[in-house]
C-alpha positions as CSV (number, residue, x, y, z in Angstrom):
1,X,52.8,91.3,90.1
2,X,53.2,87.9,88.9
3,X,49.3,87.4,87.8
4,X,47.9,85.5,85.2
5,X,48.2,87.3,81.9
6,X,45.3,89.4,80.6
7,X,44.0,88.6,77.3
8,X,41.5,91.4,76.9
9,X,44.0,94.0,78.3
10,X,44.4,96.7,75.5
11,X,47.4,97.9,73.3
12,X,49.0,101.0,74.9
13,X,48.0,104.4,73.5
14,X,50.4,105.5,70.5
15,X,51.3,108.7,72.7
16,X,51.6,106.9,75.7
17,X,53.7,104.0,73.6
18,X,56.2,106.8,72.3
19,X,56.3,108.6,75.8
20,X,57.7,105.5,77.0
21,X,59.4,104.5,74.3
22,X,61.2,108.5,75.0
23,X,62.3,107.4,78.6
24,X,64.1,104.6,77.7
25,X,66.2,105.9,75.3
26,X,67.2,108.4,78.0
27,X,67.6,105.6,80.5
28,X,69.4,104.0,77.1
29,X,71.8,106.9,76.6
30,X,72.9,107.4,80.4
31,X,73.4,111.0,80.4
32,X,74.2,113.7,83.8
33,X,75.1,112.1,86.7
34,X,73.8,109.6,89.1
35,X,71.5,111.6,90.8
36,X,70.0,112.3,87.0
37,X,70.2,108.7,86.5
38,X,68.1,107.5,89.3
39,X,65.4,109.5,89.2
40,X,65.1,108.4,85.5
41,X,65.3,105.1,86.6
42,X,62.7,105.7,89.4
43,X,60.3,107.1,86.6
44,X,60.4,104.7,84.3
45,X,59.8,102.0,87.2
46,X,56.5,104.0,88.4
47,X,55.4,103.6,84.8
48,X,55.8,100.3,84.4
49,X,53.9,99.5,87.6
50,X,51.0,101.7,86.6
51,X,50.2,99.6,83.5
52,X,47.9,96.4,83.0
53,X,49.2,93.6,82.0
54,X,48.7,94.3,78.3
55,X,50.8,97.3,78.8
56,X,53.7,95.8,80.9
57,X,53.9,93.2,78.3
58,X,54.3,96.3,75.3
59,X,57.1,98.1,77.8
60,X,58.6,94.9,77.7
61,X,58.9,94.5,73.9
62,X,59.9,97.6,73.6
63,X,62.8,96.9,75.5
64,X,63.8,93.7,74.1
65,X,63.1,94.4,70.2
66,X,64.6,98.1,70.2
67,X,66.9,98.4,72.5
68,X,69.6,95.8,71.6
69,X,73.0,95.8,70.1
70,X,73.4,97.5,66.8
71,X,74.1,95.2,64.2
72,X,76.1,97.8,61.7
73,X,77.9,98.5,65.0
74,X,78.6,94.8,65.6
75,X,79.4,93.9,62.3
76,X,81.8,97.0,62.0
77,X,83.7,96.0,65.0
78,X,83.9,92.3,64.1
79,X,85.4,92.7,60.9
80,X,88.0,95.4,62.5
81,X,89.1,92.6,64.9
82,X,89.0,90.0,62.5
83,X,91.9,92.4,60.4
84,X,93.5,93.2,63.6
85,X,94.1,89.6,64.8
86,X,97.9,89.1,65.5
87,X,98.8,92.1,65.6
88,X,99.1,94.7,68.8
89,X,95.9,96.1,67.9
90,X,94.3,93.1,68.4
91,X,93.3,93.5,71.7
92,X,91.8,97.2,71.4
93,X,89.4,96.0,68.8
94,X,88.6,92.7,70.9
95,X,87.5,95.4,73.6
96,X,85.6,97.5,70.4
97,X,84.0,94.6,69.6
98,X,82.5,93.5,73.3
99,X,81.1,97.1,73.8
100,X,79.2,96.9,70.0
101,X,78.0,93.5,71.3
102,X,76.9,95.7,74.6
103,X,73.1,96.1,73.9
104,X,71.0,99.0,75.4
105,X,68.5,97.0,77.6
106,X,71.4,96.1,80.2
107,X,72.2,99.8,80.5
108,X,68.3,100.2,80.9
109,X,68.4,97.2,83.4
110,X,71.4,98.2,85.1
111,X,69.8,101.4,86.5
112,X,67.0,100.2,88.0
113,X,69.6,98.7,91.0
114,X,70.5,102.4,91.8
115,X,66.5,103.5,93.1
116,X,65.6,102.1,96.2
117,X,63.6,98.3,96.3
118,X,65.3,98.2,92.5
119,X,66.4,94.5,92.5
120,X,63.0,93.4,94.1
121,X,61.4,95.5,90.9
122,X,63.7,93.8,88.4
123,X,63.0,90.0,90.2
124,X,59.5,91.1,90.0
125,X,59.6,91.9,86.5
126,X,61.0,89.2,85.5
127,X,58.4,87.5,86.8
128,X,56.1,89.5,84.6
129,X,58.9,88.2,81.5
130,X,58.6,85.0,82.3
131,X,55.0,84.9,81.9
132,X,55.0,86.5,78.5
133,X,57.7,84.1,77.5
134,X,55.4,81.6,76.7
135,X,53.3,83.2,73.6
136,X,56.2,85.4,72.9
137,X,59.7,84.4,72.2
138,X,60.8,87.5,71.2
139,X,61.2,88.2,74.6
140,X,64.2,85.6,75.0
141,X,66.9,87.9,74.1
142,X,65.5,90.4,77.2
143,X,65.0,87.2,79.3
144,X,68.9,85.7,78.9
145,X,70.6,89.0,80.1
146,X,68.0,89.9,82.9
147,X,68.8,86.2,84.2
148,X,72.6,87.0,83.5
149,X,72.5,90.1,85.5
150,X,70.7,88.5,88.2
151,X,72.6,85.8,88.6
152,X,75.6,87.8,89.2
153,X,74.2,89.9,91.9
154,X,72.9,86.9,93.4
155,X,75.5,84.6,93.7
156,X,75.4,82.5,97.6
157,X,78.5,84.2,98.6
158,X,76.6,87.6,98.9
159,X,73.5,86.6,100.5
160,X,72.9,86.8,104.0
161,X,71.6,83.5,106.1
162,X,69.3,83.8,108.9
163,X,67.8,81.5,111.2
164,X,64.0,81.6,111.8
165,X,62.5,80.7,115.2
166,X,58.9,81.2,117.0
167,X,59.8,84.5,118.0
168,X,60.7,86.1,114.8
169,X,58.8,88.7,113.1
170,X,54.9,87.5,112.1
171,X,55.5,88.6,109.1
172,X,58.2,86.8,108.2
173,X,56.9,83.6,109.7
174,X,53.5,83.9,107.0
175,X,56.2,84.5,104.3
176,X,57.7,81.1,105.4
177,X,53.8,79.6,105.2
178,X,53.1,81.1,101.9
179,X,56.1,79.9,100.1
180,X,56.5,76.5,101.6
181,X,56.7,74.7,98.3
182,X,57.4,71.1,99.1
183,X,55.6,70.3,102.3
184,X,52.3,72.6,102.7
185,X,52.1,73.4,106.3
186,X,48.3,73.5,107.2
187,X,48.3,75.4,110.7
188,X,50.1,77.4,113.1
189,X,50.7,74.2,114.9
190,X,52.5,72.7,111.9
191,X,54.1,75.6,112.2
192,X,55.3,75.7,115.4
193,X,56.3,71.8,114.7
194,X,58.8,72.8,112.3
195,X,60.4,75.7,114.3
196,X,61.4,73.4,117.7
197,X,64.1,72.5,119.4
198,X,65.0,69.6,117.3
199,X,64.3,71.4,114.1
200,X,66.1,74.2,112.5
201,X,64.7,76.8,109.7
202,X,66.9,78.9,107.8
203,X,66.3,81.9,105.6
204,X,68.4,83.7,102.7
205,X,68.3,87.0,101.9
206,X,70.1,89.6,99.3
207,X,71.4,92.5,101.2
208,X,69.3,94.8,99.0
209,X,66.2,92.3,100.2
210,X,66.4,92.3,103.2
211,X,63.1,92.3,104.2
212,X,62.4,89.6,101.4
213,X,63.4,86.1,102.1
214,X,64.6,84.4,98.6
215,X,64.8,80.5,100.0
216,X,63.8,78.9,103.4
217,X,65.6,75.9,104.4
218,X,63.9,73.0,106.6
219,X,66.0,70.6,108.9
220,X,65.2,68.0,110.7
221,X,67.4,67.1,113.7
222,X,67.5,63.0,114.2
223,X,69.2,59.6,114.6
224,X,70.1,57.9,111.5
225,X,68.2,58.5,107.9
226,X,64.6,59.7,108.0
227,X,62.7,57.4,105.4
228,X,59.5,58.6,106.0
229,X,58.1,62.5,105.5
230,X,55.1,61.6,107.5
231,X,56.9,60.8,110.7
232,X,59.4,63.5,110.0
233,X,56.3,66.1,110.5
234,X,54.5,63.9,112.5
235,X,53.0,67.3,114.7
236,X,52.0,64.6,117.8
237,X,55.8,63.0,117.9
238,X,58.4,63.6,121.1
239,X,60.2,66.8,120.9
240,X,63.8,64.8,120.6
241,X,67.1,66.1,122.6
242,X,68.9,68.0,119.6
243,X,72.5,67.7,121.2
244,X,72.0,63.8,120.9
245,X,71.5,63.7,117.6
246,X,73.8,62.8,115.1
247,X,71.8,63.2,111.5
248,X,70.5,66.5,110.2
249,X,67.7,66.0,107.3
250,X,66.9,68.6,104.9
251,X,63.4,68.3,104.4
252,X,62.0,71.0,102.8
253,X,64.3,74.1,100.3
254,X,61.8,76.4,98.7
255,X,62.8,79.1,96.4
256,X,60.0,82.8,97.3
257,X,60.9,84.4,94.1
258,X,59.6,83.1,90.3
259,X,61.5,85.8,88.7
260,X,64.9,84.4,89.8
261,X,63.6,80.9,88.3
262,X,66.8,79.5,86.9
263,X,69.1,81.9,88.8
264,X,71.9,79.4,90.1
265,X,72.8,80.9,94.0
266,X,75.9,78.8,93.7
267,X,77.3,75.1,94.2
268,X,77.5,75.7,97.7
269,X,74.5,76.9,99.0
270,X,73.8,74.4,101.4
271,X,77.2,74.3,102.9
272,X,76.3,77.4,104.6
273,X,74.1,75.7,106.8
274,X,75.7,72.4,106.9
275,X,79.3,74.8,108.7
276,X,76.6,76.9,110.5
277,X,74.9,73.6,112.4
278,X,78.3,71.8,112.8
279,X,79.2,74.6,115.2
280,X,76.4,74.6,116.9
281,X,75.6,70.4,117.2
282,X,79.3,68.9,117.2
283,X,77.8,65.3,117.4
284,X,76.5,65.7,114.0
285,X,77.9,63.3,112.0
286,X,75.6,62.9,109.1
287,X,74.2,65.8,106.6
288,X,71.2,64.7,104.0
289,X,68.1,65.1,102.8
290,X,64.7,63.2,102.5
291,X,63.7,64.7,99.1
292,X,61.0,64.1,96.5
293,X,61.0,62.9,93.3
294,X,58.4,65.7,91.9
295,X,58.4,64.8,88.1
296,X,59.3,60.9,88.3
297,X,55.8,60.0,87.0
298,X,55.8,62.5,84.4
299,X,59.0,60.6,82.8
300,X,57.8,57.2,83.2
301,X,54.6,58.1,81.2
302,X,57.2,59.7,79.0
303,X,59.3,56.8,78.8
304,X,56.6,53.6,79.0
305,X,59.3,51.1,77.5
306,X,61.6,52.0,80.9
307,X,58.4,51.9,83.1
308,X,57.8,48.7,81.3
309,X,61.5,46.9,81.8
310,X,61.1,47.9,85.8
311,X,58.4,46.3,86.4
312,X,58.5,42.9,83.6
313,X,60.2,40.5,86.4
314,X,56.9,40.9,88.6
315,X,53.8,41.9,86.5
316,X,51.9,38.9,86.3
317,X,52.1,39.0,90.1
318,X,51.5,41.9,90.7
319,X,48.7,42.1,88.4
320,X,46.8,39.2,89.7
321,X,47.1,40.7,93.6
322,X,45.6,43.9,92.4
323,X,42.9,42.3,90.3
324,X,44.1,44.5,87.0
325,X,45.2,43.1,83.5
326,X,48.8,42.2,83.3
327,X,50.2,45.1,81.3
328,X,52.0,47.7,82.1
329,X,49.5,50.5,80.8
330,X,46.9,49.0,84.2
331,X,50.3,49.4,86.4
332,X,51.2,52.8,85.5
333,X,47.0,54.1,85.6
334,X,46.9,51.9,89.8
335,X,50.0,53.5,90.9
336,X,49.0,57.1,91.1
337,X,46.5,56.2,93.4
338,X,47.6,55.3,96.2
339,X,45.4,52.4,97.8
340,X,47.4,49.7,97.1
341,X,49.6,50.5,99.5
342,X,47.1,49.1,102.1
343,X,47.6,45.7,100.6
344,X,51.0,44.6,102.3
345,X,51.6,41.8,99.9
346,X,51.0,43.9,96.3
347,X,52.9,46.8,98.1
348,X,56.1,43.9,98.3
349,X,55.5,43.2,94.6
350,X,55.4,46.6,93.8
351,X,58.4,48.0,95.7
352,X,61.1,46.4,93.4
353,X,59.9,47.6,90.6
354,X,59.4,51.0,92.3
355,X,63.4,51.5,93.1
356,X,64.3,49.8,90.1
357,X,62.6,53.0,88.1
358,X,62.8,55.5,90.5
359,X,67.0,54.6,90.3
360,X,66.6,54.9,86.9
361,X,65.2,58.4,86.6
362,X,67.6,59.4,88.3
363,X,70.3,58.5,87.0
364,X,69.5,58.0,83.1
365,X,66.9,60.6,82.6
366,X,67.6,63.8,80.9
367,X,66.5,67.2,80.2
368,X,69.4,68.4,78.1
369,X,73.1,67.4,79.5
370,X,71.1,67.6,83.2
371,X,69.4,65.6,85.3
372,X,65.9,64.9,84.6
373,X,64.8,65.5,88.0
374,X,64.9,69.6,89.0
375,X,65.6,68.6,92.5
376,X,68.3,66.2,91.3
377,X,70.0,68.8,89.5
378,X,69.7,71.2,93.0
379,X,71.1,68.9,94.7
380,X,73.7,66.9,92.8
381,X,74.9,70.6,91.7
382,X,75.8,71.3,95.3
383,X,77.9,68.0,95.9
384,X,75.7,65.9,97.0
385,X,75.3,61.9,96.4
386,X,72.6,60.1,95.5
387,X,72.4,57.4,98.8
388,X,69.3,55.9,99.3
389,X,65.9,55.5,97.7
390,X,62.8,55.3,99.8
391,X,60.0,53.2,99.0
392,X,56.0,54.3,100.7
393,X,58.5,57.7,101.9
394,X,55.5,59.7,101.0
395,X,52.0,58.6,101.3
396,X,50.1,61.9,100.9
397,X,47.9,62.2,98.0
398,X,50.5,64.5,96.1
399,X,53.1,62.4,97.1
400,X,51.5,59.5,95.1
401,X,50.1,61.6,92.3
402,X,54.0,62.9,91.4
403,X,56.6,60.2,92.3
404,X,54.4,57.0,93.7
405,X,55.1,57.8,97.3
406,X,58.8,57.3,96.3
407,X,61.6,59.8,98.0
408,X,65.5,59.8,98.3
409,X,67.8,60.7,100.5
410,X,70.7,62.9,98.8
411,X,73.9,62.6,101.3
412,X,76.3,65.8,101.6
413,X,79.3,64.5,102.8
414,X,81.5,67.6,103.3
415,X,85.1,66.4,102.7
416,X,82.9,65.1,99.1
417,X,81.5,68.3,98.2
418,X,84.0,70.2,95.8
419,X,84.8,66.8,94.0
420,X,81.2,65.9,93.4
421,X,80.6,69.9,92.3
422,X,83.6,69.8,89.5
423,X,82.4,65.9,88.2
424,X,78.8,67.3,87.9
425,X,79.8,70.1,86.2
426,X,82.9,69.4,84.0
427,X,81.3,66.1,83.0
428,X,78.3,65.3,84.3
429,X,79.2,63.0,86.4
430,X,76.3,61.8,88.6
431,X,77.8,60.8,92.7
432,X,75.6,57.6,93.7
433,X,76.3,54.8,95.5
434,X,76.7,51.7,94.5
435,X,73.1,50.3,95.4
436,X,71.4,52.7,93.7
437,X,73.4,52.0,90.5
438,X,73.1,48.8,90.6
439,X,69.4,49.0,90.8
440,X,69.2,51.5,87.5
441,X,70.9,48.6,85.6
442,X,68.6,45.7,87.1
């Protein structure tokens, strides 16, 4: 469903427009029973999926710009609660005033879970929402209470964790190669890499998904902090005893679903696995992750004065190693590239300024009241700490194009996690250790 939008896709038809527009307002007005109400709802759904893109993007407008709360309605019930305020009627006309403020489109919505594969039509819809969105913000309104709705039927506490090995299902296992979104994995020996004895892969699922995983978690069983995503997948390396070691890396989380972009599963997401491989490895001692820093060279060409400060105590040197003009502007156009990480010396000269602004990004840049950084906000959301920044951590072309080859480890000491949680999200509190801070200020 989630293709690229047609632009030569025609309007809908006016009799097929107001035959639509006819079963949603009986979706709208709910009436018989339930057996009534899911077949409506089963209807309307094989309708929608017949149409182009043109015509799913119509249905969709139909729903957001007709169907919502009725402002007379609203307006009515506001000012009766406004006159009922301290009094003992107060609280009858607070509940008046919630259902006028009720629109239409979630009782639409709403039906759509009772017909079988429903919630994976609605995620998939909102796929087809979220690409509209972009040439047509009249859609927001539609787009705030689908994500609403979806978040609360997809909180962590109700989905269902699964560990993937060799043997499960084919099917599953290409699901797991298709949606690897941080790591590509190029063969079935990757593959197989990532699924030993000294590896664990986990899968969540919705218990009206189940045969649809919504995120794959990687780990890494090892001895002390992995600094390097090349050796962690390194497909030629030992097979390592797991019961010896005593550090579990999370190397790769990849959400399946674009239409549950922006759907929190929780603070504690993570913590399900962290409990679930503390059973099973006792000597575990240390929980992390060696994580990218996907958008860090997007906000230094945002932000060149920041760029510029990081790297001011060693330009001229670094300049004249790499044969380039000593300004920042030939810095920040060498670095995507990569090769100068063959040169040992420039690669010293660089790596200060490196952590210097990769400590920075993370810690001062913003998007909103958040972190910058999306897997920053993942992961500092869930109770983790910022712990350690790794310089050359990924030397893969993507690796340089996006962050630099820079990575970080984000440490989820469990005793930490509720703490960390309620700072982040009362007031925005960022857990790092000292290092790290220190190097944002240098």
């Amino acid at each position: 469903m989630a293709t690229a939008p047609s632009k030569t896709a025609a309007a809908l038809p006016a009799k097929q427009l107001a035959r639509i527009r006819e079963q949603l307002k009986e979706c709208a007005a709910s009436l018989g029973g339930e057996v009534s109400a899911r077949a409506r709802a089963a209807q309307l759904a094989e309708t929608y999926l017949g149409l182009d893109d043109g015509g799913r993007h119509e249905f969709l407008r139909l729903i957001a710009l007709e169907f919502g709360p009725d402002p007379k309605r609203v307006a009515t019930a506001h000012s009766a609660y406004q006159q009922a305020v301290g009094s003992p009627a107060q609280w009858d006309a607070e509940a008046a005033l919630r259902a006028a403020m009720r629109s239409s489109r979630i009782r639409i919505l709403t039906q759509f879970n009772a017909i079988p594969q429903g919630v994976k039509f609605l995620v998939d819809l909102r796929a087809d929402l979220l690409r509209f969105l972009d040439k047509d913000p009249e859609l927001k309104a539609l787009d705030r209470e689908l994500e609403n709705r979806l978040t609360s039927w997809f909180d962590v506490g109700f989905l269902e964790i699964s560990r993937l090995t060799w043997q499960a299902p084919a099917a599953l296992l290409e699901k797991l190669i298709q949606y690897e979104a941080v790591h590509e994995i190029r063969s079935w020996k990757d593959l197989k890499n990532r699924l030993d004895s000294d590896r664990r892969c986990y899968a969540f699922f919705h218990p009206r998904m189940p045969v649809e995983p919504l995120i794959f978690v990687e780990v890494a069983l090892v001895n002390k902090l992995s600094d390097s995503v090349q050796h962690l997948l390194d497909e030629d390396a030992p097979t390592a005893d797991p019961h010896r070691a005593d550090t579990a890396i999370f190397y790769s989380i990849s959400n399946t679903q674009v239409g549950l972009r922006g759907v929190s599963f929780g603070n504690f997401l993570l913590k399900r696995v962290i409990d679930d491989l503390k059973r099973d490895f006792p000597r575990l001692k240390t929980f992390a992750t060696l994580s990218p820093l996907p958008t860090l060279r997007l906000w230094a060409d945002r932000n060149p004065e920041a760029f510029s400060a990081c790297f001011a105590p060693d330009l001229a040197k670094i300049a004249k190693q790499a044969g380039i003009e000593p300004d920042a502007d030939a810095l920040r156009a060498l670095l995507p590239k990569g090769e100068w990480a063959a040169d040992a010396r420039l690669a010293r000269l660089i790596e200060p300024g490196l952590v210097r602004l990769a400590a920075r990004y993370l810690l001062t840049g913003k998007s909103g009241d958040k972190p910058f950084d999306p897997v920053a906000r993942f992961h500092l959301g869930n109770g983790a700490r910022v712990e350690r920044l790794n310089f050359l951590a990924d030397t893969a072309a993507k690796g340089f194009k996006q962050s630099y080859g820079m990575m970080v480890n984000y440490l989820y000491e469990p005793d930490d996690l509720e703490a960390n949680v309620d700072a982040f999200v009362r007031e925005g509190r960022l857990a790092a250790v000292a290092a790290v801070r220190h190097a944002a200020k240098g």
